[in-house]
The first five atom37 places (N, CA, C, CB, O) and aatype in JSON, in Angstrom:
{
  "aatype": [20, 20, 20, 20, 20, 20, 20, 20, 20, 20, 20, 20, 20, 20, 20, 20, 20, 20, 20, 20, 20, 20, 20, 20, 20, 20, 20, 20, 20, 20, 20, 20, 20, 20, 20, 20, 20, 20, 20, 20, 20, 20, 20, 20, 20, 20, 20, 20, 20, 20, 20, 20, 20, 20, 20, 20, 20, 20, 20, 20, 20, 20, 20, 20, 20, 20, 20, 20, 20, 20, 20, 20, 20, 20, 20, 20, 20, 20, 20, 20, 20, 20, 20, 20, 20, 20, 20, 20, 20, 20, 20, 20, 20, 20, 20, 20, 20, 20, 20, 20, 20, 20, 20, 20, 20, 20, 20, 20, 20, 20, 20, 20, 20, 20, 20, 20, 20, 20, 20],
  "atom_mask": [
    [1, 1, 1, 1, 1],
    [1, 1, 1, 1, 1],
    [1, 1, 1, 1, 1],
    [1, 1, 1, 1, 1],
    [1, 1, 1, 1, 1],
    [1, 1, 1, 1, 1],
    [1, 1, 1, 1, 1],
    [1, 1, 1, 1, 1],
    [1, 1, 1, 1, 1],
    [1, 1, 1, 1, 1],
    [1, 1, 1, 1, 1],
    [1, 1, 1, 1, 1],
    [1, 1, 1, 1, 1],
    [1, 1, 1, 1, 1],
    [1, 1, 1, 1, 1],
    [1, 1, 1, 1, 1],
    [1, 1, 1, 1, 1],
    [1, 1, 1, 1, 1],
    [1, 1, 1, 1, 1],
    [1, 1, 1, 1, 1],
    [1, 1, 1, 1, 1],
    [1, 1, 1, 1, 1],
    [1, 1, 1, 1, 1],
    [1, 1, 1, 1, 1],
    [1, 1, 1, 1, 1],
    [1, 1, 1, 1, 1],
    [1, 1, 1, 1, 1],
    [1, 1, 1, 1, 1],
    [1, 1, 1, 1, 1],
    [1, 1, 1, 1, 1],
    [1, 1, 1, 1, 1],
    [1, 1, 1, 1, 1],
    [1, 1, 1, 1, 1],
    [1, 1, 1, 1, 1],
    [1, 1, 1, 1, 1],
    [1, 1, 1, 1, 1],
    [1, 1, 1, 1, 1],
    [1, 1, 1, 1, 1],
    [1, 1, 1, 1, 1],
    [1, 1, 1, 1, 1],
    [1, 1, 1, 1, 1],
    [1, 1, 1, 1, 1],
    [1, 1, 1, 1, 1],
    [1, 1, 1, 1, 1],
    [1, 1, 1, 1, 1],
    [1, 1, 1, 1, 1],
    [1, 1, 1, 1, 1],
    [1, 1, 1, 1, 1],
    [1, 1, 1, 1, 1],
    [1, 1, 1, 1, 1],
    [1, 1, 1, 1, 1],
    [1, 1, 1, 1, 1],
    [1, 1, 1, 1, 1],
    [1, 1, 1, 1, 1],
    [1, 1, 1, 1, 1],
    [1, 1, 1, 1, 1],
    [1, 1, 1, 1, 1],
    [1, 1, 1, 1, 1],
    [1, 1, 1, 1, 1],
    [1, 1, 1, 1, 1],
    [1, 1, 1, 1, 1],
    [1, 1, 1, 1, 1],
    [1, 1, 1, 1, 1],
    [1, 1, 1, 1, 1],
    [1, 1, 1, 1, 1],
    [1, 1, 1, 1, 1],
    [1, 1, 1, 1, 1],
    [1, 1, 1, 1, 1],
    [1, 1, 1, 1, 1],
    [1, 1, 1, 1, 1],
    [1, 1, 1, 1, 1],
    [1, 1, 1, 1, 1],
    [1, 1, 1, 1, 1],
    [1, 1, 1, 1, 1],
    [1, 1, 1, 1, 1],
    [1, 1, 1, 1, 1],
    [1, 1, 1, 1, 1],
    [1, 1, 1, 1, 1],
    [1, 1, 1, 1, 1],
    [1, 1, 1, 1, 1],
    [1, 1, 1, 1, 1],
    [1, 1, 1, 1, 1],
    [1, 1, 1, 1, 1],
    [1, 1, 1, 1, 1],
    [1, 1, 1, 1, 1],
    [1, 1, 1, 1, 1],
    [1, 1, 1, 1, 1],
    [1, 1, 1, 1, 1],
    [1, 1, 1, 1, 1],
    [1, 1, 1, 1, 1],
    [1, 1, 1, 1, 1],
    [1, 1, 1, 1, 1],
    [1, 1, 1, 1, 1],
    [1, 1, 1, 1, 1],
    [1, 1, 1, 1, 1],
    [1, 1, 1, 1, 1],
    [1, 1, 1, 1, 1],
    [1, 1, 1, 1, 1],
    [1, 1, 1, 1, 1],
    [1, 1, 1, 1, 1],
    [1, 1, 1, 1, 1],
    [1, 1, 1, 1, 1],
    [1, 1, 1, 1, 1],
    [1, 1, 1, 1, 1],
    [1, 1, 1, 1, 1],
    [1, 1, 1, 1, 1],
    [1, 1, 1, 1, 1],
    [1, 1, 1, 1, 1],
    [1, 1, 1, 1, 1],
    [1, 1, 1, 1, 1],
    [1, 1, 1, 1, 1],
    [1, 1, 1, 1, 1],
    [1, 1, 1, 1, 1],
    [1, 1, 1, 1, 1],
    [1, 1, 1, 1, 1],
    [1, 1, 1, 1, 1],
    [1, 1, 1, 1, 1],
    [1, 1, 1, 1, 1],
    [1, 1, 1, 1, 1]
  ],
  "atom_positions": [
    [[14.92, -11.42, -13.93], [13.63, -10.83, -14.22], [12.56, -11.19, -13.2], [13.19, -11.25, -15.59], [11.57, -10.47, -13.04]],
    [[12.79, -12.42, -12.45], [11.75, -12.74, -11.56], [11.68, -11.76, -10.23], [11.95, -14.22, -11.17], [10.67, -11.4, -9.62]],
    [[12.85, -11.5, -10.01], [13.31, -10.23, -8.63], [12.45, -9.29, -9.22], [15.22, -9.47, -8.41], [11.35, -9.16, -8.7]],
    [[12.84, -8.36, -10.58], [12.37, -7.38, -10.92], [10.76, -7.3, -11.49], [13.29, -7.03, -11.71], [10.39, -6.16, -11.76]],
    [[9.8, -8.34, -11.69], [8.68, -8.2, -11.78], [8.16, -8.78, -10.17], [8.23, -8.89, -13.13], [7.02, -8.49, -9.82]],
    [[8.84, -9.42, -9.46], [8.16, -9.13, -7.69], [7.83, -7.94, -7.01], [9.09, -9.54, -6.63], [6.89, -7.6, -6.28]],
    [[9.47, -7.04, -7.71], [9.3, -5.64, -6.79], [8.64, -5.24, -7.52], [10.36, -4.63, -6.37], [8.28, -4.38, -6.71]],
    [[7.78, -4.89, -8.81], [7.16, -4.12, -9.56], [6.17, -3.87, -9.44], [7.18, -4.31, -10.41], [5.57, -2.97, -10.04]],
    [[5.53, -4.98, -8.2], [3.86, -5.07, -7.79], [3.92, -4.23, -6.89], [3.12, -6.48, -7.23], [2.84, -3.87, -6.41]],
    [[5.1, -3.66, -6.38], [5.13, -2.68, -4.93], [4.37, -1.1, -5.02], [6.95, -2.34, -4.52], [5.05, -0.08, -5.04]],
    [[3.0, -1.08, -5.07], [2.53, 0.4, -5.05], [3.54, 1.28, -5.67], [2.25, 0.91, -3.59], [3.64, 1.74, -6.81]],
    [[4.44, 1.44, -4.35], [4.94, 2.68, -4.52], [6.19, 3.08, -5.28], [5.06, 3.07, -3.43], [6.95, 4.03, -5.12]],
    [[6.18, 1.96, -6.25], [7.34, 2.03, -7.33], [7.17, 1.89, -9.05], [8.23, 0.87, -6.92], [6.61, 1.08, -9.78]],
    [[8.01, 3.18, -9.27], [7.32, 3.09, -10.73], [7.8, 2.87, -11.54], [6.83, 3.89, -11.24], [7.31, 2.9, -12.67]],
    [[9.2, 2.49, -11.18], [10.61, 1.8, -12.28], [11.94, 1.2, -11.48], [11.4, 3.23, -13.37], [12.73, 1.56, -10.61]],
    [[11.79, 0.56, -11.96], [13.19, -0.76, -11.13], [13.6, -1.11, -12.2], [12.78, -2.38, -10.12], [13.03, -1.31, -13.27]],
    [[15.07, -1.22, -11.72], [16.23, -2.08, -12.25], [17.2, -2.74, -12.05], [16.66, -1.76, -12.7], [18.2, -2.18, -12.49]],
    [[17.48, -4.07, -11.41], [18.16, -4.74, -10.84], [19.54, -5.01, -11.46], [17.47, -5.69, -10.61], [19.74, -5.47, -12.59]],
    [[20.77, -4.5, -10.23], [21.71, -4.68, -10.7], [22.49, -5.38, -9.89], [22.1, -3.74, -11.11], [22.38, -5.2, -8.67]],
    [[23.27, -6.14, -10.32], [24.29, -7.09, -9.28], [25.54, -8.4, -10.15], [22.93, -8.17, -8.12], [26.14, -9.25, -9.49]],
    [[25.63, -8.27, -11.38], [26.82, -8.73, -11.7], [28.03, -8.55, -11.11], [26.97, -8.46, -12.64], [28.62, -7.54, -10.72]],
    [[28.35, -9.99, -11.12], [29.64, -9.38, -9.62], [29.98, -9.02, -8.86], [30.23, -8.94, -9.34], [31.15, -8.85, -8.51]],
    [[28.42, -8.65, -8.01], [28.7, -8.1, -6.69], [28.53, -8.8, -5.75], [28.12, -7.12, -6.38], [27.74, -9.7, -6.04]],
    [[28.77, -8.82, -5.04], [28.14, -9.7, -3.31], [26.45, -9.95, -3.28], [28.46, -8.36, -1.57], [25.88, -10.92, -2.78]],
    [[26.11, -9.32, -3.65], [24.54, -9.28, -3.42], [23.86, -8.22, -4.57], [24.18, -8.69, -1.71], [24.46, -7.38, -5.24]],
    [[22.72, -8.48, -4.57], [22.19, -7.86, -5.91], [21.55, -6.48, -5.2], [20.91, -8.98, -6.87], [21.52, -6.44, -3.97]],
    [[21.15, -5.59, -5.82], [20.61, -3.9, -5.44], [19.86, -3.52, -6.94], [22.29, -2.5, -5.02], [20.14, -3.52, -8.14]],
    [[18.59, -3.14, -5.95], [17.74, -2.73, -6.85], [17.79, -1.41, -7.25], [16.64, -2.97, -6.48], [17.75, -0.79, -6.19]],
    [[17.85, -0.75, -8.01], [17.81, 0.47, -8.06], [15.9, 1.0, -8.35], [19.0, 0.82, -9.29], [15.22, 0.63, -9.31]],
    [[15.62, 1.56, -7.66], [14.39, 2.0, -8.14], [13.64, 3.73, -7.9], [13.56, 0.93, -7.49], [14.0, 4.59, -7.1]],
    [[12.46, 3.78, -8.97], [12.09, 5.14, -8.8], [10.76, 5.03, -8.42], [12.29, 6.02, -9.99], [9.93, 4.32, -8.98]],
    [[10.55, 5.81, -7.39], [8.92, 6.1, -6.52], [8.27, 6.86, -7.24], [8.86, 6.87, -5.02], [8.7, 7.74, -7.98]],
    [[6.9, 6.47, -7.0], [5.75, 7.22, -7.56], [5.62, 8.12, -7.03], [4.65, 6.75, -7.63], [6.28, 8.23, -6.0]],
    [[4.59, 9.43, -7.48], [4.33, 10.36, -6.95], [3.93, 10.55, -5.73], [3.8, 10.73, -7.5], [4.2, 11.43, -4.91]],
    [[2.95, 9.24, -5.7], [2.15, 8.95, -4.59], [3.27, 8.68, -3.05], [1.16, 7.5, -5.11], [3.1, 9.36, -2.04]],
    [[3.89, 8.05, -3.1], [4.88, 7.74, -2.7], [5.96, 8.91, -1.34], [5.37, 7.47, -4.08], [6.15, 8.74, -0.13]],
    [[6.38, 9.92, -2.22], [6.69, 10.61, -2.73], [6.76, 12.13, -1.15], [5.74, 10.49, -4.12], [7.47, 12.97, -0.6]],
    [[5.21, 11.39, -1.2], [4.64, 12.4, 0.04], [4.56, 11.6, 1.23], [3.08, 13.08, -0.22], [4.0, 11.99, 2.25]],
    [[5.04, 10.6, 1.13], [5.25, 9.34, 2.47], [6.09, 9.95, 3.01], [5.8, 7.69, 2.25], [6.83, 10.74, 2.42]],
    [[6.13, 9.63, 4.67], [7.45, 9.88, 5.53], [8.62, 9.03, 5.35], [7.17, 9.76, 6.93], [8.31, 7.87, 5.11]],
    [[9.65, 9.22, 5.38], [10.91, 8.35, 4.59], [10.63, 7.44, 5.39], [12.6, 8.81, 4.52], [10.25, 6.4, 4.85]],
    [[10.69, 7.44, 6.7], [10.85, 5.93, 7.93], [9.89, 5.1, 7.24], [10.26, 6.14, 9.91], [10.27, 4.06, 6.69]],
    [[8.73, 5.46, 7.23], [7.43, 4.6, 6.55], [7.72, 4.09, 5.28], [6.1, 5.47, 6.31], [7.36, 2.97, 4.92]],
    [[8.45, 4.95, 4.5], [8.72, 3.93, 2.65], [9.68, 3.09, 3.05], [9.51, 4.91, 0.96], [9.64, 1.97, 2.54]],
    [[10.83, 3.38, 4.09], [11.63, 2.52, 4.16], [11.5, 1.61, 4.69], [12.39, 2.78, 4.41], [12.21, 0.66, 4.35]],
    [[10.52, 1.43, 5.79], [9.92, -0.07, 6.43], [8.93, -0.92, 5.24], [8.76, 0.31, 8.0], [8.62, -2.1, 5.34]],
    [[8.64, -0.21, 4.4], [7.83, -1.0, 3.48], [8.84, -1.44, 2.44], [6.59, -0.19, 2.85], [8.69, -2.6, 2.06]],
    [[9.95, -0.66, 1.83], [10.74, -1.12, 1.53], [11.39, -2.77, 1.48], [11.11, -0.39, 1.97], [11.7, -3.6, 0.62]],
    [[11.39, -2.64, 2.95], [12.48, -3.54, 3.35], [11.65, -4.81, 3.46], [13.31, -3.1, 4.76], [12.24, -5.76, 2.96]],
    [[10.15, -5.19, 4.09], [9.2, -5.44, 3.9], [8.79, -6.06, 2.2], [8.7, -4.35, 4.44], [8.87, -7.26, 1.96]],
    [[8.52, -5.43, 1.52], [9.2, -6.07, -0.24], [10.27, -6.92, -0.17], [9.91, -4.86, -1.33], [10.14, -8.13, -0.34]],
    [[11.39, -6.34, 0.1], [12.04, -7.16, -0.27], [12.58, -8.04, 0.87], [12.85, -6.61, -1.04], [13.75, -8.39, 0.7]],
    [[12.03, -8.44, 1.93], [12.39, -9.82, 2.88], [11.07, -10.54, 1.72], [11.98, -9.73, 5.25], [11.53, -11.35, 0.91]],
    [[9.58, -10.29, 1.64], [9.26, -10.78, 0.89], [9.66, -11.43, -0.48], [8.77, -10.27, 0.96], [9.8, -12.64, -0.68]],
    [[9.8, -10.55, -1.27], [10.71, -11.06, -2.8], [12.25, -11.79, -2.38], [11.16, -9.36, -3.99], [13.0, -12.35, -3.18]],
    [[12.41, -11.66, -1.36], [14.07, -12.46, -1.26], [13.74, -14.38, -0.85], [15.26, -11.47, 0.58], [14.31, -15.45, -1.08]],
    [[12.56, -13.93, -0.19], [11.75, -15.57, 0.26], [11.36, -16.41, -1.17], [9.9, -15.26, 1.26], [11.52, -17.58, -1.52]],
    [[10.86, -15.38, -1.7], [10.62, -16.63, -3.11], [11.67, -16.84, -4.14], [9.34, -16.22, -4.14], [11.39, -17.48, -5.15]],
    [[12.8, -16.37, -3.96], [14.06, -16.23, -4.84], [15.19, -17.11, -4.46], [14.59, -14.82, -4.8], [15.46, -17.41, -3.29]],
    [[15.9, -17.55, -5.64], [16.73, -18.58, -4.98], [18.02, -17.64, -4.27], [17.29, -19.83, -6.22], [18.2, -16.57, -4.86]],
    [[18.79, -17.85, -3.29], [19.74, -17.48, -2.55], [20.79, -16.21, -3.09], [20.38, -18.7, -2.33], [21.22, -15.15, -2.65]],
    [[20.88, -16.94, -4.17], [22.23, -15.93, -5.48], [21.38, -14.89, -5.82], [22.87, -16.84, -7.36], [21.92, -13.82, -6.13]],
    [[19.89, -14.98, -5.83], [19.7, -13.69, -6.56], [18.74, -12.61, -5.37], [18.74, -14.09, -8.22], [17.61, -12.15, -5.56]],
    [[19.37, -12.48, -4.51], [18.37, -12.09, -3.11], [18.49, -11.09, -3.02], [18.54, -12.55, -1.75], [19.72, -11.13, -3.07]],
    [[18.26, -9.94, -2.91], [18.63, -8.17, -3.01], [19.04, -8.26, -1.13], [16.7, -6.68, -3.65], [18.5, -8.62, -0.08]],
    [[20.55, -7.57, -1.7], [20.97, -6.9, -0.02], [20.71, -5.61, -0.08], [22.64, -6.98, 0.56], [20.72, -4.99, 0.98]],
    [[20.51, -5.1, -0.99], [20.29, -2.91, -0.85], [19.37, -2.62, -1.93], [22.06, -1.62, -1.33], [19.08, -3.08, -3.04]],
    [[19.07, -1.79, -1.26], [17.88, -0.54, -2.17], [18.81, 0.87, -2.86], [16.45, 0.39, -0.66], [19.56, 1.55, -2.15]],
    [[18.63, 1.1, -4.16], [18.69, 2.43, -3.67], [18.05, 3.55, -4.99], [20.41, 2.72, -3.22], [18.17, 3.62, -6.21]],
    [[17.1, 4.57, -3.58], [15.89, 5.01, -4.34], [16.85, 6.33, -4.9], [14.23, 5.37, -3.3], [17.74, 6.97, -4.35]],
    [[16.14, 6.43, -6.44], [16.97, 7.67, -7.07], [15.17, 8.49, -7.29], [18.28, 7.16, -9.0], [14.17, 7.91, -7.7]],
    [[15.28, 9.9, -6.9], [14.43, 11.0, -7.01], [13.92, 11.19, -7.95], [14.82, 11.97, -6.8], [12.71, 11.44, -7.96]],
    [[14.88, 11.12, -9.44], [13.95, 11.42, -10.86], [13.89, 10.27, -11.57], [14.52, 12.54, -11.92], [14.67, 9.32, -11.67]],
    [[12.77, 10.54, -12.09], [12.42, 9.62, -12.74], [13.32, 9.04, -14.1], [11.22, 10.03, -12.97], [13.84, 9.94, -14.77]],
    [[13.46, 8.26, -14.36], [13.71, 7.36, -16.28], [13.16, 8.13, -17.0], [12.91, 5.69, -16.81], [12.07, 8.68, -16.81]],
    [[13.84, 8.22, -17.85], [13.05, 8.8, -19.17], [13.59, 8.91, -20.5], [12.66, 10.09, -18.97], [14.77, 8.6, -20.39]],
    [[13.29, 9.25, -21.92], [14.15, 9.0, -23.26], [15.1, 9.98, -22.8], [13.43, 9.3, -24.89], [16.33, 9.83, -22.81]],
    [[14.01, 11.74, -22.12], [15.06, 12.82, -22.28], [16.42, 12.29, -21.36], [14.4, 14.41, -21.69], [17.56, 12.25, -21.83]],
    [[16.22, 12.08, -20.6], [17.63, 11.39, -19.68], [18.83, 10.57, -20.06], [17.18, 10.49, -18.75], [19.95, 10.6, -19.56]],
    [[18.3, 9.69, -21.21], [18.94, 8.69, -21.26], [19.01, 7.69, -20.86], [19.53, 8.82, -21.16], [19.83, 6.82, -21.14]],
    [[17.84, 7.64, -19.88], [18.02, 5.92, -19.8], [17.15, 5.48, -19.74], [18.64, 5.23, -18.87], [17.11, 4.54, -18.95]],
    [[15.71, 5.86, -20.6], [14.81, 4.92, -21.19], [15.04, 5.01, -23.11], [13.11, 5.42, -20.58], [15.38, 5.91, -23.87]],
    [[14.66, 3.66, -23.28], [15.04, 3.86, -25.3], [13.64, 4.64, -25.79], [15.15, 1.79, -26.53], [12.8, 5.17, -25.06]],
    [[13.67, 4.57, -26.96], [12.51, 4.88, -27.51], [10.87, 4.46, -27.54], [12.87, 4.77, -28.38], [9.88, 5.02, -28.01]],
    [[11.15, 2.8, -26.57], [10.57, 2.33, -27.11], [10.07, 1.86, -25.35], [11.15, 1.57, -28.39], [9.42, 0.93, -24.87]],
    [[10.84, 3.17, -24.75], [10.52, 2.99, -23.29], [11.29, 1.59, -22.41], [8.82, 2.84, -23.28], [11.23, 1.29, -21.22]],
    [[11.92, 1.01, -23.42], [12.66, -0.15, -21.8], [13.95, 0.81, -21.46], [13.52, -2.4, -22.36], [14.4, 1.82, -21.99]],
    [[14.27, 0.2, -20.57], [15.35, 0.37, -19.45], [16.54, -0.02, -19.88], [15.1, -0.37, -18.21], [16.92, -1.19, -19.98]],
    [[17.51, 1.54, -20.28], [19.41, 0.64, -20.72], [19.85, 0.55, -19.71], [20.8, 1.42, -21.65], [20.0, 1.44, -18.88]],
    [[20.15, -0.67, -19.62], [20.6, -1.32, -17.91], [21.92, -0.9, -17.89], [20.56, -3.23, -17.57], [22.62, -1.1, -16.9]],
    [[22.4, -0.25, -19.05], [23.94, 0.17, -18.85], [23.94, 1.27, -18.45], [24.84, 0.18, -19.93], [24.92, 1.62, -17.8]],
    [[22.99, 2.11, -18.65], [22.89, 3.56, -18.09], [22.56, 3.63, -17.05], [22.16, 4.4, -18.6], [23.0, 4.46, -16.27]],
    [[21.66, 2.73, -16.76], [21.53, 2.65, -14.94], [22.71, 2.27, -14.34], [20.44, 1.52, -14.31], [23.0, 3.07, -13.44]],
    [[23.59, 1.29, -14.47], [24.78, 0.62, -14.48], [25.89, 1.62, -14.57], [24.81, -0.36, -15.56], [26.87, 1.28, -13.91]],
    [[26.0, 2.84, -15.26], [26.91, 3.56, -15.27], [26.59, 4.84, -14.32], [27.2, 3.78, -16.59], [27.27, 5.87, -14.27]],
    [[25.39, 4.55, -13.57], [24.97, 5.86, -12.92], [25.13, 5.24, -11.55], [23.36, 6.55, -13.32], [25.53, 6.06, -10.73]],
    [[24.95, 4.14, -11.12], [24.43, 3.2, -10.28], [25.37, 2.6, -9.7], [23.65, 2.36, -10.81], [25.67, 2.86, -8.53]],
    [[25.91, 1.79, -10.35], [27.26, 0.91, -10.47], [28.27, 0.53, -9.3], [28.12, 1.6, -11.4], [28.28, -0.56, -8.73]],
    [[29.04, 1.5, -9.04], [30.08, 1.98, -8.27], [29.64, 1.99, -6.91], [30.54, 3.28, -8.7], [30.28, 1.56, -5.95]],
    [[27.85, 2.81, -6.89], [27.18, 3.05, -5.11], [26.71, 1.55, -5.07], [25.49, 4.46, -4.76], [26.94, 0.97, -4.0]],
    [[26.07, 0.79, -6.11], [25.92, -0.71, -6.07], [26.27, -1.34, -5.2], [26.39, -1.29, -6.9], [25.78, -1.83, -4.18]],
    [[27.73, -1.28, -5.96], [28.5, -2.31, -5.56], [29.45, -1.93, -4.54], [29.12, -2.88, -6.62], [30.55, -2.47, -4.46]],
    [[29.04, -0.94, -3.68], [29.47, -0.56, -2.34], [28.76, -1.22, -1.19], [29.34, 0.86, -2.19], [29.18, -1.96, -0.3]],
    [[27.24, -0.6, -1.56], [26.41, -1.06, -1.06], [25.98, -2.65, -0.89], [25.76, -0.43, -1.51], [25.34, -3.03, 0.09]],
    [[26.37, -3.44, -1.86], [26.32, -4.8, -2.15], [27.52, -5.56, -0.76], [26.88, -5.01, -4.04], [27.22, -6.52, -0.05]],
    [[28.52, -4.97, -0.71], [29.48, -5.43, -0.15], [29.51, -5.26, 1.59], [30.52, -4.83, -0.87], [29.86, -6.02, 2.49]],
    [[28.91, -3.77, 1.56], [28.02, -3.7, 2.94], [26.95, -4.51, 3.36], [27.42, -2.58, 3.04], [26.85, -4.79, 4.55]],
    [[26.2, -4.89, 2.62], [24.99, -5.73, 2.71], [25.67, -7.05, 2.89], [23.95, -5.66, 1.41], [25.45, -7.69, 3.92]],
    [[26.31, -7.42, 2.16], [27.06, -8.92, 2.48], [27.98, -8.97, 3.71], [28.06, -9.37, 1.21], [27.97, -10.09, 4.23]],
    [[28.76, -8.07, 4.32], [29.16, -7.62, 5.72], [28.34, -8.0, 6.51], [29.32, -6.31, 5.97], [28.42, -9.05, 7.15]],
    [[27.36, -7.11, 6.57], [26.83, -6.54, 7.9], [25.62, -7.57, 7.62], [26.48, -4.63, 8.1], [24.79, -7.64, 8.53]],
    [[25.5, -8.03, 6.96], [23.58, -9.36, 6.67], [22.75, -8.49, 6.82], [22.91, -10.9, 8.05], [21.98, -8.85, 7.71]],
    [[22.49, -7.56, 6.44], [21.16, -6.48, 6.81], [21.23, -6.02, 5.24], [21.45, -4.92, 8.28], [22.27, -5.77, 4.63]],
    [[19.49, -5.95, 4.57], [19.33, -4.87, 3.54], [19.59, -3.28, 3.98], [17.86, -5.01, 3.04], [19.48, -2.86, 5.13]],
    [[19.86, -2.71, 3.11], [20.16, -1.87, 3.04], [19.75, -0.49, 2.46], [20.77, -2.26, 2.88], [19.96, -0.65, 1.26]],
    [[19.39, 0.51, 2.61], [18.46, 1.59, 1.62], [19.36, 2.77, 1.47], [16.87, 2.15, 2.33], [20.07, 3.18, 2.39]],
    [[19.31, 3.19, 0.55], [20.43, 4.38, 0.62], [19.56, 5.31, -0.39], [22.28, 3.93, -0.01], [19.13, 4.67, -1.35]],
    [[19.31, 6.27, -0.38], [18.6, 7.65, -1.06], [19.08, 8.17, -1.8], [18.32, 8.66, -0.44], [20.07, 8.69, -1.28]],
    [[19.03, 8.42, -2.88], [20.37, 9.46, -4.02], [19.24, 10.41, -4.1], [21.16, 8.73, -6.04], [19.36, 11.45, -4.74]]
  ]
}
């Protein structure tokens, strides 16, 4: 929870969910604001990465994000993967997420570089 309320201060993000059980490295999954939105990709992605060398500095080692990866629509009840009551089923992100995760996790632990990948 400490990863996921660091990145949460980031302007240009309006829902995160950190996933990384078992993987090499942890990956945030997150959704951009509108504002955001109309940024040039190079520019979100240097700020991106920027967050998180930041949030990886105050975090202990095990829980350090090696990848990003930004999904286009937003969370929501109609979707399925916000509850009623508006939190986040980390299994639904997890079952949407999961698999590119923990690809991405394993690349990131390879190559030592974060990573951003766009869905």
């Amino acid at each position: 929870m400490p990863v996921e309320s660091a990145f949460a201060r980031c302007e240009w993000v309006d829902q995160q969910c950190l996933l990384g059980r078992g993987y090499s490295k942890t990956v945030m999954v997150c959704v951009l604001c509108e504002a955001a939105k109309e940024e040039e990709r190079d520019a979100l992605e240097q700020k991106l990465h920027q967050l998180v060398n930041e949030v990886n500095e105050s975090v202990d080692k095990s829980a350090r994000i090696g990848a990003i990866i930004v999904t286009q629509q937003a969370w929501s009840i109609e979707n399925g993967v916000l509850t009623p009551t508006l939190k986040i089923k980390r299994d639904e992100v997890e079952a949407r997420f999961g698999e590119q995760a923990q690809q991405l996790a394993h690349q990131s632990a390879v190559n030592k570089k974060i990573l951003v990948d766009w869905s």
